[in-house]
N, C-alpha and C positions, 0 to 999 in steps of 0.2 A: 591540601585544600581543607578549611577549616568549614565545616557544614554546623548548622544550628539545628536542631529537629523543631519543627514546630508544633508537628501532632504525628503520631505513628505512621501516618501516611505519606510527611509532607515535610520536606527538608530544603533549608536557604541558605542559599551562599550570599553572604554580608556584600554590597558596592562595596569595591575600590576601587581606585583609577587602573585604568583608563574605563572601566564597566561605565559605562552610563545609568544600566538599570542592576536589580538584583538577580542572582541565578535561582530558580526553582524547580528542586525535584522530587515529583511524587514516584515516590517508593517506600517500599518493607525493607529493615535495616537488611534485612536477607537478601535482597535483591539489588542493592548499590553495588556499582562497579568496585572491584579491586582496584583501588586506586597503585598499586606497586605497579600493576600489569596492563590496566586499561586507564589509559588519560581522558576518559570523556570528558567526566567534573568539571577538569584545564577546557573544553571545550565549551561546555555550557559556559563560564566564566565569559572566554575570548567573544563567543555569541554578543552578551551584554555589550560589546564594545560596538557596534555596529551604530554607525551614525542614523537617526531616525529613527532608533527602536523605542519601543512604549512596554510599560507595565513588567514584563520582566522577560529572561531568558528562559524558557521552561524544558523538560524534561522529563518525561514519562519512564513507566516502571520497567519499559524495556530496551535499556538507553545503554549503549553502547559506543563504542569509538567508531567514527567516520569521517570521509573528509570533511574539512573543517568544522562542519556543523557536527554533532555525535546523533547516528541514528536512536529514535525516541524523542529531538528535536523540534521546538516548535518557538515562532519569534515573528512578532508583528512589528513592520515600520509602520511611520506615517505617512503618506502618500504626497499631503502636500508639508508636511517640514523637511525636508530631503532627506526622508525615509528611502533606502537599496533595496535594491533585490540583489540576494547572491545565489548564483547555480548551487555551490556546495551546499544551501540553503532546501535542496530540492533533491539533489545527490545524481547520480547516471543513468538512473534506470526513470526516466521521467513518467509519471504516473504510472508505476509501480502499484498497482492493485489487486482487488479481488473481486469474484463475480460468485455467486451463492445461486443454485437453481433447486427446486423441489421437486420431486415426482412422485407421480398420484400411482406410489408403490410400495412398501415398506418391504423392511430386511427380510422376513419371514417370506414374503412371496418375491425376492430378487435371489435368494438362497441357491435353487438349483439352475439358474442360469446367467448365474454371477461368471464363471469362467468365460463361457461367451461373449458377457457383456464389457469383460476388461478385455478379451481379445481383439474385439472388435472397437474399442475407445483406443489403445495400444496402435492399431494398425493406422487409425483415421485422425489422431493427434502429432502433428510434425514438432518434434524436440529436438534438443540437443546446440549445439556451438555452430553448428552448419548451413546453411540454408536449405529449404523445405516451408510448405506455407497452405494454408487451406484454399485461398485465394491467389491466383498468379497473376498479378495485374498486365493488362496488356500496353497500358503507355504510361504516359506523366501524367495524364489527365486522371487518368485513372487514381493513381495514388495523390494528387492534389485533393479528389474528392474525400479520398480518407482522412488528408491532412484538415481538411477544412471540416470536415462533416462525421468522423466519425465514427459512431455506433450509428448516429441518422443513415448515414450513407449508406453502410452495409444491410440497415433493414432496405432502405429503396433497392439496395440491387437483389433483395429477396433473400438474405440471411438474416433471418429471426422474421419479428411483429411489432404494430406500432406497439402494445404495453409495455415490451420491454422500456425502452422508451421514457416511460414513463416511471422504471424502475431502477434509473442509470443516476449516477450523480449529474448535473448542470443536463438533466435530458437525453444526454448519450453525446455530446459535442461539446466542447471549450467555447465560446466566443473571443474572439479576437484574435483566432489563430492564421497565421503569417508564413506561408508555406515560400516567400519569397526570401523569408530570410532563413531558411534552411539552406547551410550547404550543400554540396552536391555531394560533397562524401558521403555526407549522410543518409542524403538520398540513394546513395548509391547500397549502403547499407540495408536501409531497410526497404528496398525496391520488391524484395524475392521472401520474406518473412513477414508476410501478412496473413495472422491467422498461424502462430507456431508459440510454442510455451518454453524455446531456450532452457536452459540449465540453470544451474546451481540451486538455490531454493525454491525455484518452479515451482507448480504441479497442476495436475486436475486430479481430485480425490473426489472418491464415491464415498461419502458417509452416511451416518445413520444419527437421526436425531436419539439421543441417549437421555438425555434428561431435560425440562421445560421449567423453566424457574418463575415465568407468568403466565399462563394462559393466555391472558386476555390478550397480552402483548405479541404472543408466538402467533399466536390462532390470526391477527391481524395481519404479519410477516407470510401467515401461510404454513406456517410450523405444527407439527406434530408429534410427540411421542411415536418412534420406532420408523419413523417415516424416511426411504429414501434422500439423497440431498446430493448434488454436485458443486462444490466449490473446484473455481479456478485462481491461479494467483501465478499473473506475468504483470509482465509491462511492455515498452517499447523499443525493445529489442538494441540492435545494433544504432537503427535510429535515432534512439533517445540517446544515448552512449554519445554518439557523436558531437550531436547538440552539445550537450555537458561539455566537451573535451573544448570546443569551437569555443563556447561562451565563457568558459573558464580563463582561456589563454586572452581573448578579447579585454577581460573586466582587471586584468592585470597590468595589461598595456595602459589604460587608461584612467587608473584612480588614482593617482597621484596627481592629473590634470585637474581630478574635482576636489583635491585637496582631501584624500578619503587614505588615512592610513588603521592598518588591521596587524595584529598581532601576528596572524598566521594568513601566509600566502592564499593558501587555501579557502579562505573567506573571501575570494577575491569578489566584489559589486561596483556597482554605478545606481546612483538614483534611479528609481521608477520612473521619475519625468524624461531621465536624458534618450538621447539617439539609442545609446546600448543597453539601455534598460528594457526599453520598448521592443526593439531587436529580440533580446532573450523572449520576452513574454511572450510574442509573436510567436516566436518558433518554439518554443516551452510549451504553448497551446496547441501549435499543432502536435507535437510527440506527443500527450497526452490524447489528442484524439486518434492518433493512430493506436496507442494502449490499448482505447473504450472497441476502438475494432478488431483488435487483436482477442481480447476476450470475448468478444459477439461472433466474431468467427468460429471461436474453439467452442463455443456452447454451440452453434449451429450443426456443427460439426459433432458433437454429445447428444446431440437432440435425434439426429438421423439413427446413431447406435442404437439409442435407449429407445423411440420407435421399434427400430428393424428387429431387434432381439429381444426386448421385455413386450413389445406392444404399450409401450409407458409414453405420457409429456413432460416435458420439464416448465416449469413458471420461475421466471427471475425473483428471487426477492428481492436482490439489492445489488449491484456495481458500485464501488467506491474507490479511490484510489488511496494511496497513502506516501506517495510523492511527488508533490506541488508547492507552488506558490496562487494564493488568490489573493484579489482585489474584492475586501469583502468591509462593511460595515461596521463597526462594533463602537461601543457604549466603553470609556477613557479619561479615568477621573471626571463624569458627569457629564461628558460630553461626546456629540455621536463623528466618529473621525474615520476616515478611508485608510484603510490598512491592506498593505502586504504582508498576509499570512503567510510565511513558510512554516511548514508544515513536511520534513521530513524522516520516514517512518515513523509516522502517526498519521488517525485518522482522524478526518472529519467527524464529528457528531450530534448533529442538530437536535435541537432538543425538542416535544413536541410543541406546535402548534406555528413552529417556523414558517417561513412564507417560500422556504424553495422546497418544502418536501411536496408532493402529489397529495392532492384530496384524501386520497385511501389511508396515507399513512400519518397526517397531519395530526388527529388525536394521539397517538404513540409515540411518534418521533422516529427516528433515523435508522433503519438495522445498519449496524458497526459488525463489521465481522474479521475478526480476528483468527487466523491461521494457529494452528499449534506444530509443533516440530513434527518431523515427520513418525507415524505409532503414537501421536497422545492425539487428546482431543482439542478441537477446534471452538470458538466461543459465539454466540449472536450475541451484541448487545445493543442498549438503545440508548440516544441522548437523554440530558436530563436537563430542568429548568436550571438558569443560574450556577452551570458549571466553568470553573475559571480556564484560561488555557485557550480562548478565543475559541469556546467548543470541539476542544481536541481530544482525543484520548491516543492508548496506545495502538498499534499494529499486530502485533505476534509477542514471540517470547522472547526473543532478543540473542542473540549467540554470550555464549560466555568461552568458547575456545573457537581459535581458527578454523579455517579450513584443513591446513595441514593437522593441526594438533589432532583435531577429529578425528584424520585417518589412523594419526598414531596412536589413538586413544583403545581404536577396537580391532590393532592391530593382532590376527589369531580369533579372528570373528569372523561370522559370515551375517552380514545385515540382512541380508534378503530371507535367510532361515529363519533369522530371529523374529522379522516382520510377520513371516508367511506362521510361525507358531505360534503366534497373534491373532490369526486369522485373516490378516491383512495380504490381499495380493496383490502382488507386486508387477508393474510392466513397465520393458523399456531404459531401465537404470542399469549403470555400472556399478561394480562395487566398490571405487572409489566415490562416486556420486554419493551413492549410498552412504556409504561412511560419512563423508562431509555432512549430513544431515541428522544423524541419529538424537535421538533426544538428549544424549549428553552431550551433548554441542550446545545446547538452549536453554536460558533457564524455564523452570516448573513455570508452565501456561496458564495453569490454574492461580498460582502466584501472585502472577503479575496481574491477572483480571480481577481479584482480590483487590491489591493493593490501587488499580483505575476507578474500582467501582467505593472503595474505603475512603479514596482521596476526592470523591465527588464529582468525576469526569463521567460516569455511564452507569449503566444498569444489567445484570446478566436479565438476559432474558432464556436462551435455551446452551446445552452444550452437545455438539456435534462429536463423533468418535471414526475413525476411518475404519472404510469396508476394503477398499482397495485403490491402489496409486500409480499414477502414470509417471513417467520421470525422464528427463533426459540424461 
């Protein structure tokens, strides 16, 4: 794969057939894939190929291999040139985010009752591969309202407040989500896991704001030097997973019928207009509001701890997710065109003065919050004017070894020591789990926020540090 550098931040793969558009990846030469061992590159290329795409295939600093699309992924159709959507465009874990909370607490005074406070987050956080849920829904109706409604939902049954609310992406709800075109496996799935933080890269982490790169911007956010903070980062469990697997094998059956041929299976789509485009979004919108509840539950559920045992509140700063497709507006060689954003591991980043951020945060713009691997630090950052990537940036820090590799990497280790002589405490993980996450699994977080904020996608605005971690 032949790359051009075009500026230290920002490297292009040339069209050729079948690419419709160009490939672009912002990264530090430090931070591009092994191409020997990782095929994303081949991935962003195959991307370009997608009938209906605009402006190019893009790729952020923490781009790795996935199905078809490479996680750090991000590729706009157009809505009416018979621009797709494709699931792999979105990936399994359907809005796949994170939820950031403050508390009117800092490290210094959570110090001698931090053991309690992880005991008590550990006992009242349902994880792992299993079922277990903060919420036990009692029928279908029940879980339809999740599908349809939400994080709204779950404030009306009395977990959380309207602000939050006001601090969620699209509100705390999808529009136009389609609980009829959910499976039932699916449903079946995620009936019993409403309100649980599943495994692998999970978590809910207690941090500590460590460093503030703007005031003005943090202080807006609600940020403070040395200040308490609770990020979460799930998604939609088995439910979303489903979807995926359903709408995959559907978009396969039928592209050949719209005369849609793709490099790799795995890109399987259908236009936005047709029957199974609409189908996906549907039900793509509701897994995404079952996510926004899955997080609203788990902070509900953090907020009771942090009460019972600090006497502390928590305030949302931000929900966002970081795998979707939207139906969003943008500005396309001069002109303004309706596009399907995918948008996989990467976020959203509005820049200020946008028209979907809330009053309060309008002058600043968007907190972007970015996870670090587990033991490094976590990122706030904020949109910027005029950033290209249809206002994207990255996610996290991207793996650079497997799961297996990871285990084998620290095999003759003990993770949870390592973490805990860190100061970091630990609740709930296996030390396989464990392993699978440790920072040499990930590339450098600081890196790759470097290389987002180098390449004109964001802004740091503060960096988080972990105090202690929940894990399945």
């Amino acid at each position: 794969m032949e790359l051009v550098e075009e500026s230290p931040y920002r490297f292009r793969i040339d069209r050729h057939d079948p690419m419709r558009v160009q490939g672009v990846i912002f990264a530090s030469r430090s931070l591009l894939p092994d191409a020997g061992a990782d095929k994303s590159l081949d991935q962003v290329a195959n991307v370009a190929t997608l009938p209906g795409i605009v402006d190019a295939s893009y790729a952020m600093p923490d781009i790795h291999w996935g199905y078809g699309f490479p996680i750090g992924g991000v590729a706009a159709t157009d809505v009416e040139r018979g621009g797709v959507v494709s699931p792999g465009g979105v990936g399994f874990d359907i809005s796949c985010g994170v939820r950031l909370l403050t508390a009117d607490l800092s490290r210094d005074e959570l110090r001698s009752r931090l053991d309690a406070l992880m005991d008590g987050l550990g006992e009242s956080t349902p994880r792992g591969m299993g079922k277990g849920a903060v919420w036990h829904l009692t029928d279908r109706t029940e879980l339809d309202g999740v599908l349809r409604g939400g994080s709204r939902y779950a404030v009306e049954r009395g977990f959380g407040v309207e602000r939050d609310l006001e601090r969620c992406e699209d509100y705390g709800a999808v529009g136009d989500a389609n609980p009829a075109q959910v499976s039932e496996r699916a449903v079946e799935r995620g009936a019993r896991q409403v309100g649980s933080l599943g495994s692998g890269n999970h978590f809910l982490e207690v941090q500590a704001v460590e460093e503030v790169y703007d005031e003005a911007v943090a202080s807006a956010f609600g940020l403070r030097k040395g200040q308490i903070c609770v990020m979460i980062h799930c998604g939609s469990r088995g439910l979303g997973h489903q979807i995926a697997t359903d709408y995959i094998h559907e978009m396969e059956k039928v592209m050949r019928g719209y005369g849609i041929q793709v490099p790799d299976r795995q890109l399987a789509c259908a236009p936005v207009s047709s029957h199974e485009g609409r189908a996906y979004l549907g039900a793509m919108a509701a897994a995404a509001n079952y996510a926004r509840a899955n997080r609203q539950l788990l902070a509900h559920a953090a907020r009771e701890v942090f009460r019972r045992v600090a006497g502390a509140k928590l305030d949302l700063v931000y929900d966002i997710s970081h795998n979707l497709a939207k139906i969003e507006t943008h500005d396309v060689d001069g002109a303004s065109r309706r596009l399907c954003v995918h948008r996989k591991g990467a976020t959203r980043a509005l820049p200020p003065g946008h028209g979907d951020l809330p009053d309060d945060l309008r002058d600043v713009g968007q907190p972007v919050l970015i996870p670090g691997s587990m033991g490094t630090g976590s990122y706030v950052l904020t949109g910027v004017p005029g950033a290209p990537a249809f206002a994207s940036t990255c996610h996290g820090a991207g793996r650079v070894q497997s799961r297996k590799q990871a285990t084998k990497a620290v095999a003759g280790h003990d993770p949870r020591r390592e973490l805990e002589a860190q100061d970091i405490a630990v609740r709930g993980a296996s030390r396989r789990g464990l392993a699978e996450e440790m920072p040499t699994a990930y590339k450098d977080i600081s890196a790759v926020v470097e290389a987002a904020e180098g390449a004109g996608l964001c802004r740091k605005v503060a960096r988080l540090v972990p105090v202690g971690v929940v894990k399945g």
